[in-house]
Structure formats: structure tokens, C-alpha cells
C-alpha positions, 0 to 999 in steps of 0.5 A: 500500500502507498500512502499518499501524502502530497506534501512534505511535513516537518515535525512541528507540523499539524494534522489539520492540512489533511482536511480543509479548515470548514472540516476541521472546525465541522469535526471540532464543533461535533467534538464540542457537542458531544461534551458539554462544557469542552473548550474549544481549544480542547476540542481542537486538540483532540481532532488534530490528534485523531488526524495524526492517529489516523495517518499513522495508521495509514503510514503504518499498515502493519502495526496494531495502534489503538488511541487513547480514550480521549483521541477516541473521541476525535476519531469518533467525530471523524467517523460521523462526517462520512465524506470528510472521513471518506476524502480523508482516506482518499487522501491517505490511501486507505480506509482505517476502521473502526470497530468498538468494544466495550470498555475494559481497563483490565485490557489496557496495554500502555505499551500499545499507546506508547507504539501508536505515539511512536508511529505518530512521530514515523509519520512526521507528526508530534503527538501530544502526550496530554491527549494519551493517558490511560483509560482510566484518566479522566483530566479530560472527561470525553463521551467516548466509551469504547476501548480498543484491542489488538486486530482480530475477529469482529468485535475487536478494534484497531487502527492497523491499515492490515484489517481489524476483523472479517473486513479483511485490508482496509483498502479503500 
């Protein structure tokens, strides 16, 4: 799979060029909404992070990311705008998918969070370490409720470009 970036990104570089600034402000908004009393620069925050999530899932195709509970919460937003969602793949190269499960602290793997930050700096981003704390912080409160595990059979959730389920490759 090749992604397709169209640009060079410099580490100090956001996520928020890989959808027009109407989308982001769109995608903020309904983070916004989703939780009564968020800042708007929280709200901000967390969809620049769900962009840099999903890019380096896209950039890292075989290895098992999962977000944060919080970044979940971007991702969530990014889904429910179905054609910002669908030109953001485009432009990535593939589909990234989401299937949820319910929340399990027990199942956690901080290991996995510190991957997918790592990925995130692979793909030529810096993720934000307030954005990645266990599910089980809650310095900020989100309405996401779903927590996620490594690929595998339908129920389970990932951010591998590989499939996280029956689906088979995230190709889109």
C-alpha cells in the first residue's frame, strides 16, 4: 500500500492540512457537542490528534495502534462526517476502521499507546502526550466509551491499515 501524502511535513507540523479548515472546525464543533462544557481549544486538540492517529495508521499498515480514550473521541467525530472521513482516506490511501468494544481497563496495554505515539512521530507528526493517558484518566472527561484491542475477529478494534476483523485490508 502507498500512502499518499502530497506534501512534505516537518515535525512541528499539524494534522489539520489533511482536511480543509470548514472540516476541521465541522469535526471540532461535533467534538464540542458531544461534551458539554469542552473548550474549544480542547476540542481542537483532540481532532488534530485523531488526524495524526489516523495517518499513522495509514503510514503504518502493519502495526496494531489503538488511541487513547480521549483521541477516541476525535476519531469518533471523524467517523460521523462520512465524506470528510471518506476524502480523508482518499487522501491517505486507505480506509482505517473502526470497530468498538466495550470498555475494559483490565485490557489496557500502555505499551500499545506508547507504539501508536511512536508511529505518530514515523509519520512526521508530534503527538501530544496530554491527549494519551490511560483509560482510566479522566483530566479530560470525553463521551467516548469504547476501548480498543489488538486486530482480530469482529468485535475487536484497531487502527492497523492490515484489517481489524472479517473486513479483511482496509483498502479503500
Amino acid at each position: 500500500m502507498t500512502v499518499l501524502l502530497e506534501h512534505v511535513r516537518t515535525p512541528e507540523s499539524s494534522a489539520r492540512d489533511l482536511i480543509s479548515p470548514e472540516a476541521f472546525r465541522a469535526v471540532a464543533q461535533t467534538v464540542q457537542q458531544a461534551n458539554p462544557g469542552m473548550s474549544a481549544n480542547i476540542a481542537v486538540a483532540i481532532v488534530d490528534e485523531a488526524l495524526k492517529f489516523v495517518a499513522a495508521c495509514a503510514s503504518s499498515p502493519t502495526v496494531p495502534l489503538r488511541p487513547s480514550r480521549v483521541v477516541d473521541e476525535g476519531w469518533h467525530a471523524l467517523i460521523l462526517h462520512t465524506q470528510i472521513y471518506t476524502g480523508l482516506s482518499r487522501r491517505l490511501g486507505t480506509v482505517v476502521h473502526h470497530v468498538p468494544e466495550a470498555p475494559d481497563p483490565a485490557r489496557h496495554d500502555p505499551d500499545a499507546l506508547m507504539r501508536t505515539q511512536r508511529a505518530i512521530r514515523d509519520a512526521g507528526y508530534v503527538p501530544n502526550a496530554e491527549l494519551w493517558r490511560a483509560p482510566t484518566d479522566a483530566a479530560i472527561p470525553v463521551a467516548a466509551s469504547c476501548e480498543h484491542s489488538e486486530g482480530g475477529p469482529e468485535g475487536s478494534c484497531t487502527g492497523s491499515g492490515e484489517g481489524d476483523g472479517p473486513s479483511g485490508p482496509n483498502v479503500g
